[in-house]
MARMARFI-905290 format. One record per residue: residue in one letter; x, y, z of N, C-alpha, C, O in turn. Coordinates in steps of 0.02 Angstrom, whole numbers, plus 50000, padded with zeros to 5 digits. Atoms other than C-alpha are relative to their C-alpha. Layout:
REM residues N
AXYZXYZXYZXYZ/...
//
This chain:
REM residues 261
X500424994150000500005000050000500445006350000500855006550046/X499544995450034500895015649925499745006450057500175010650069/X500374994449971499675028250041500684998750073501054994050089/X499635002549952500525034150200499574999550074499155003650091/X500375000449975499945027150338499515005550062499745010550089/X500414995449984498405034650427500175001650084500055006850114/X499704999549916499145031450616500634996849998500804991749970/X499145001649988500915030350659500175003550061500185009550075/X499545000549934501705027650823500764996350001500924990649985/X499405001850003503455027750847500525000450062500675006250077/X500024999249939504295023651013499825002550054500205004850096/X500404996549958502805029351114499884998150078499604993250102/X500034999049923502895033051295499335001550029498955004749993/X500644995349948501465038151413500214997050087500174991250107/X500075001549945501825039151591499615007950055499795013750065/X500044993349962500715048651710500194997950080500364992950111/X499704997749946501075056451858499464999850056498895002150049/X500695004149953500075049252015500355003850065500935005750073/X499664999849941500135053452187500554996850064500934998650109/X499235005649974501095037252237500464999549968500854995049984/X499424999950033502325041452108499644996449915499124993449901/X500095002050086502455038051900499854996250010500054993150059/X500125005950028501565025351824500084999349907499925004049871/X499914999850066501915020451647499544996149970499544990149984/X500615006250020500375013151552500155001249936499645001649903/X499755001950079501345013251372500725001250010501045005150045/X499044999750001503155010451344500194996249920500034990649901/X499755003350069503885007351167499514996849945499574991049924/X500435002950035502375006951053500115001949928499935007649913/X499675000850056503035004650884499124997549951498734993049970/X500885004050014501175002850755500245005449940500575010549938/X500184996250059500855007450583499264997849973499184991949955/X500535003250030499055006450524499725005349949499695011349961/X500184998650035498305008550353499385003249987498975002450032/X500464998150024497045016750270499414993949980499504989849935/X500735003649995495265007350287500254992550022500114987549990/X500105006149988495884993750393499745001750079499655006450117/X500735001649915494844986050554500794997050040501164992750015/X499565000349973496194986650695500084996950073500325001050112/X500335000849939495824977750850500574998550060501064995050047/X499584999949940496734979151031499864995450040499324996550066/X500275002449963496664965251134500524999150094501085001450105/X499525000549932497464962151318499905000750046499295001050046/X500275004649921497294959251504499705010050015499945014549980/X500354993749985496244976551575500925002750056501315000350098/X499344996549986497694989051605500715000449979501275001850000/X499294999550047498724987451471500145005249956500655005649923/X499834992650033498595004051393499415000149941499255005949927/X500375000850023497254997951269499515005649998499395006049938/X500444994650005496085012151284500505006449990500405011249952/X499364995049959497615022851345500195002749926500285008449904/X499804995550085498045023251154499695001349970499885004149919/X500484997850035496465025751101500075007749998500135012049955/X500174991749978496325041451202500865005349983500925011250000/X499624994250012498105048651140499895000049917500135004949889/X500184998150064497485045750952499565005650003499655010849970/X500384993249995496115057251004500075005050027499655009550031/X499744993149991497145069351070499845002050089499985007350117/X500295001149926496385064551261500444999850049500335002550103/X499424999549981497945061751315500545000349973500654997749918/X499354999350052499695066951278500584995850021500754995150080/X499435004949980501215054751258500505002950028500535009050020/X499504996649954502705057951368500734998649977501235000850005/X499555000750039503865050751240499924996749933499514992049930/X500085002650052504085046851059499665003949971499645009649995/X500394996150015502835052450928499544995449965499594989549951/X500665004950023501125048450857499565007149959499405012749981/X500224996050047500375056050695499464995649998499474989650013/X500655001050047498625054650622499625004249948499315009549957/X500104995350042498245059150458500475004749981500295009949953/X499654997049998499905064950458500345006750020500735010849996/X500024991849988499695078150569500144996750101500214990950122/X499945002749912499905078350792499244998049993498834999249949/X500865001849970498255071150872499625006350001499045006549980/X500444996949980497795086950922499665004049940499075005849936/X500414996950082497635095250726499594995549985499024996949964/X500615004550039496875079450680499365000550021498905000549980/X500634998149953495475082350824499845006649981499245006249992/X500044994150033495345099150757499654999049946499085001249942/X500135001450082495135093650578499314993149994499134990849940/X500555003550004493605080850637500394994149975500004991749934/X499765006350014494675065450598499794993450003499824988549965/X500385007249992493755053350685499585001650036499545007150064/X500504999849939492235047750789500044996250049500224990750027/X499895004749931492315038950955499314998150025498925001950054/X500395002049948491105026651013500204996850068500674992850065/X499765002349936491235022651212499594991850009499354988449964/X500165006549992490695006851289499405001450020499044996850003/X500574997949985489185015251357499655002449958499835008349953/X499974995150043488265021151222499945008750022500115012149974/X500084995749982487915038151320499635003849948499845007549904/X500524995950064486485044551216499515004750059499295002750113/X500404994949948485535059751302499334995750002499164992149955/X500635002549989483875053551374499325002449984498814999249973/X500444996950017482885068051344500155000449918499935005649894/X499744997950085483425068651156499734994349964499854989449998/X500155006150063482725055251007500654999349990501145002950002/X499395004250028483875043250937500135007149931500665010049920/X499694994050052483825057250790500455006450040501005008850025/X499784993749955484205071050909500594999450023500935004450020/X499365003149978485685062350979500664996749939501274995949934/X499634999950072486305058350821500285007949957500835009849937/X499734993450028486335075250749500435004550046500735009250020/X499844995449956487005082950923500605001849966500575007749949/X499374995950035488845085750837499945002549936500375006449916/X499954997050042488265089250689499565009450015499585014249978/X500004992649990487505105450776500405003250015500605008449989/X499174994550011489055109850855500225001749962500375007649962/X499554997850043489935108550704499535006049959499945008249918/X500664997050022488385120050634500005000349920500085005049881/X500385000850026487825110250517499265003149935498824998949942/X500694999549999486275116550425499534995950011499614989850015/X500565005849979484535110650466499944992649944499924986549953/X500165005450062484305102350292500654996749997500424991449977/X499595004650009485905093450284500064997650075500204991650068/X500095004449933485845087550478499564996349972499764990549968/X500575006050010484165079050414500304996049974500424990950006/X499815005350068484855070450263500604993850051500554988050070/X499665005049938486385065250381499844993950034500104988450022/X500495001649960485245058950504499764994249980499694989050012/X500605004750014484235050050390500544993649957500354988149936/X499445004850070485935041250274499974995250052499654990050049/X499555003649947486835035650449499484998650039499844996550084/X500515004549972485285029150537499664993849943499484988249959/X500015004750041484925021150376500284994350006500024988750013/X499075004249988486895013550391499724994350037499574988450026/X500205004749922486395007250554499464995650023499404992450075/X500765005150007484624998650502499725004450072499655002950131/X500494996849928483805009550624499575005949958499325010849985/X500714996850047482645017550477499555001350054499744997550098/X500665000149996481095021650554499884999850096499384998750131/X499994998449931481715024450736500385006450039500655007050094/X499824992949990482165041950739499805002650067500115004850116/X500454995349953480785048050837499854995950085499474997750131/X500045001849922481135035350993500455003950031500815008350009/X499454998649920482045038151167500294994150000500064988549989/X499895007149997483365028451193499894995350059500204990050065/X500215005149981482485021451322499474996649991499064994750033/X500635002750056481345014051179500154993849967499824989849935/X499685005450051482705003251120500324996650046500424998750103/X499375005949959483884987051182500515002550001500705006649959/X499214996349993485454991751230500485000149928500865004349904/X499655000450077485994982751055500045006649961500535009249936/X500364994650054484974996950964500175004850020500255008949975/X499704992749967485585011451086500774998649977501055003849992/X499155000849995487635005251041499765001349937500095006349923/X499924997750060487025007350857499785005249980499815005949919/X500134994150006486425023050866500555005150024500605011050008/X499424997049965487915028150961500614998949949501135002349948/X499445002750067488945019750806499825008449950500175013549947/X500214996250037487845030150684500245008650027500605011649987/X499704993849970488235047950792500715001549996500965006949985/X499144997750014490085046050785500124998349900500635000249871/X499954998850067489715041950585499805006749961500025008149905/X500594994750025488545057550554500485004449974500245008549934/X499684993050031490135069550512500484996849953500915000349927/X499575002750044491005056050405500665000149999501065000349952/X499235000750014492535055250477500404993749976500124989049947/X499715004950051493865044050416500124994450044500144988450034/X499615006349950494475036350572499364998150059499085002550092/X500665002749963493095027650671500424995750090500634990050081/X499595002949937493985022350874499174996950030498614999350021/X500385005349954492915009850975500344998050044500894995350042/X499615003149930493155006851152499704995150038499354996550087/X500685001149952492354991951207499355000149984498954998550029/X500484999849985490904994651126499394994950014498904996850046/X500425007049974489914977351145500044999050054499474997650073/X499835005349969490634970651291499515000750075499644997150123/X500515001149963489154974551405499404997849965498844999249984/X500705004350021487954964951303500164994350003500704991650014/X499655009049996487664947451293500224996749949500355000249900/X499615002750089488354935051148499604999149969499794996549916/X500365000950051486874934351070500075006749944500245007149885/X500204992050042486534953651023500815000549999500905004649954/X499654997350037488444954751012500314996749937500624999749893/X499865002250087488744942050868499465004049956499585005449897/X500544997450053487244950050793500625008349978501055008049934/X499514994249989488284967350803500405001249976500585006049942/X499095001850046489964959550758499885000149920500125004349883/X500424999950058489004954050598499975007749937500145009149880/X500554992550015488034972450588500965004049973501105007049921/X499404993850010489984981250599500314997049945500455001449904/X499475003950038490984969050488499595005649916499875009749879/X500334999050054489674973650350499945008849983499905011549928/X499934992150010489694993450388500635000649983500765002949927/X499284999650024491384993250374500104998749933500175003649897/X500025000350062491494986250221499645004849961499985007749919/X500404994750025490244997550161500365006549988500405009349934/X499814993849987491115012850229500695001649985500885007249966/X499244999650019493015008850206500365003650066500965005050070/X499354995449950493465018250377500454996650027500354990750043/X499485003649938495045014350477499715000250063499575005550091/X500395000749936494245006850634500684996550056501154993350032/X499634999749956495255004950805499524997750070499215001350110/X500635002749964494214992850909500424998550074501024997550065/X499805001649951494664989451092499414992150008498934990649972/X500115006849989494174972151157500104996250030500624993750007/X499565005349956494504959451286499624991849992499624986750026/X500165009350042493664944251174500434997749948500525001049896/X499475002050048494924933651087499494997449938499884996949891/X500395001550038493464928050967499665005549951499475004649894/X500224991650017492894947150935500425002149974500285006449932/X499474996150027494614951350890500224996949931500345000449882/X499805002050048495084938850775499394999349951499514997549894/X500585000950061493274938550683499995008549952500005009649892/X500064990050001493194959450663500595000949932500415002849877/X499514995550011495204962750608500194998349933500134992649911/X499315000250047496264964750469500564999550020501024998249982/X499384998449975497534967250597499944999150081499625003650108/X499944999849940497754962150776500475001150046501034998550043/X499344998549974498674969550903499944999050070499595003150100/X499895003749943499084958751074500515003450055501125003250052/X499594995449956499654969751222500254994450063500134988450066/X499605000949933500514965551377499865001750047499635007050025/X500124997249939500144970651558500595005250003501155005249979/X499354993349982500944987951628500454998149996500484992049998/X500064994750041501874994651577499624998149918499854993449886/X500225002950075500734993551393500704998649966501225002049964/X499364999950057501914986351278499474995549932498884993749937/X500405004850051501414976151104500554995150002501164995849993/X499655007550005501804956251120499874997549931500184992349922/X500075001350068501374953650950499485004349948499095008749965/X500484996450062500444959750792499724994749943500194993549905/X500455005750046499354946550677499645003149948499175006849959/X500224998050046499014950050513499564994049980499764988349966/X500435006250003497394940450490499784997449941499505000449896/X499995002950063497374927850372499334999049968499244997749909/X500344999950039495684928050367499545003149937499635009249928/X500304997050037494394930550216499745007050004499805009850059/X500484993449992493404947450183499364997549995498965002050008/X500615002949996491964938350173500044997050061500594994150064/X499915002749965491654931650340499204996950049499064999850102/X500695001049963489914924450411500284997550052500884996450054/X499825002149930489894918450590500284993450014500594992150065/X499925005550000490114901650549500914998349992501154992649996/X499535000850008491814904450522500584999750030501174999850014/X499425000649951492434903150681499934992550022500254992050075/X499865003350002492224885850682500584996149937500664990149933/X499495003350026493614883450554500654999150019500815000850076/X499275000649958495444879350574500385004450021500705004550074/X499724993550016496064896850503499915003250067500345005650104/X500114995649935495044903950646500224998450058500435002950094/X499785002149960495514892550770500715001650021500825004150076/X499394998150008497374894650737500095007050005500625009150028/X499704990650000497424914050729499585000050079500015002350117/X500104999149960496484913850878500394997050077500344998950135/X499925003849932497434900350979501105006149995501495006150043/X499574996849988499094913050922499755006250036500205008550072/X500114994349965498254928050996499964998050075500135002250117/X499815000149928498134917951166500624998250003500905003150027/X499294997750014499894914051145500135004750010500425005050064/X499754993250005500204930851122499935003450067500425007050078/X500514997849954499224936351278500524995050056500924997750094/X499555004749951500144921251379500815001850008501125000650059/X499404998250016501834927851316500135006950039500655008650067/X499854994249973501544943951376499805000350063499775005950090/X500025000349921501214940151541500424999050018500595002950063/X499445004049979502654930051562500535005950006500885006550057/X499584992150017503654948851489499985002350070500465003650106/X500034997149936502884954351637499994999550074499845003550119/X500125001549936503014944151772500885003750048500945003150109/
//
């Protein structure tokens, strides 16, 4: 791929500063990821996994090394609308319609009325949630509130799409349905997605690219370029391919414990 890439980290530090003294929750994060690939983080809770989410978005700043997006610092790129961030919660206002909560950044950014609608009406489309504008989201399953919360961080079309987590308070039913629902937007949409995750089954079904952290300090114990198809129905985690890329990501995960004991 001739493009350059859309995130680049290059011996990246982060240590903050606590009242019992430094802690370092990234040390030496070395990552290059492409233009429209699905990127997924997996690793034991407190490995920096979110930690790098939040210095792509400019949430936090690294304390060594450097980290471009879009070929620019985090914080121009956040400037320049780069990406959208869904949380693990969907946090959708209560008093607001699923439309209303959808358009909320596109008023900040101010929008007009007639193109907020159209917006509104593409990326609820996206999201198969046609014809549920005019609920609350306490009208919908939690499933249907995380895809409305998808659709809101789509509504300004940015390029880079970050996910933190967002399934992993549902159950496995509504989140294979989900996994499914994203694989297929994605494709659709082409964005570079940056999924957090602590399912080894979620990670390897989702990625183009998996990336296996380590306990504190974050470090990366490996990187898996996934062999599997672009076509992928659910059924396909009973094959070998899947089995094998998945039984190296616990590997990977086992390895980096060991780094850290």
């Amino acid at each position: 791929m001739t493009d350059a890439p859309v995130i680049e980290a290059k011996s990246l530090d982060l240590t903050f500063q606590t009242g019992d003294g430094p802690v370092q929750a990234l040390s030496d994060i070395n990552l290059s990821i492409a233009r429209g690939e699905f990127v997924s983080f997996i690793g034991p809770s407190g490995c920096g996994k979110t930690t790098f989410l939040r210095c792509v978005a400019a949430l936090e700043a690294p304390t060594g090394g450097t980290l471009t997006v879009n070929g620019m610092t985090p914080d121009k790129a956040r400037q320049s609308r780069a990406y959208g961030y869904v949380f693990q919660a969907a946090g959708l206002y209560p008093w607001r319609t699923i439309a209303g909560n959808v358009k909320l950044p596109l008023e900040i950014m101010g929008y007009s009325g007639a193109e907020q609608e159209d917006r509104v009406r593409k990326v609820l489309e996206l999201v198969e949630l046609s014809g549920f504008g005019k609920k609350y989201p306490w009208q919908l399953s939690g499933g249907m509130q995380q895809r409305a919360s998808i659709a809101r961080a789509l509504a300004f079309d940015a390029d880079i799409l970050l996910m933190d987590e967002p399934f992993g308070a549902l159950d496995e039913i509504v989140r294979d349905s989900l996994n499914e629902e994203l694989l297929k937007l994605w494709a659709r949409t082409q964005k570079t997605c940056l999924f957090v995750t602590h399912s080894i089954p979620e990670a390897v079904y989702l990625s183009t690219k998996i990336v296996v952290m380590s306990p504190r300090p974050g470090r990366i114990a490996d990187i898996i370029d996934s062999p599997l198809p672009a076509e992928r129905p659910l059924d396909i985690r009973d094959s070998q391919i899947f089995i094998e890329t998945a039984h190296r990501v616990r590997e990977g995960l086992r390895a980096g414990h060991g780094d850290a004991a």
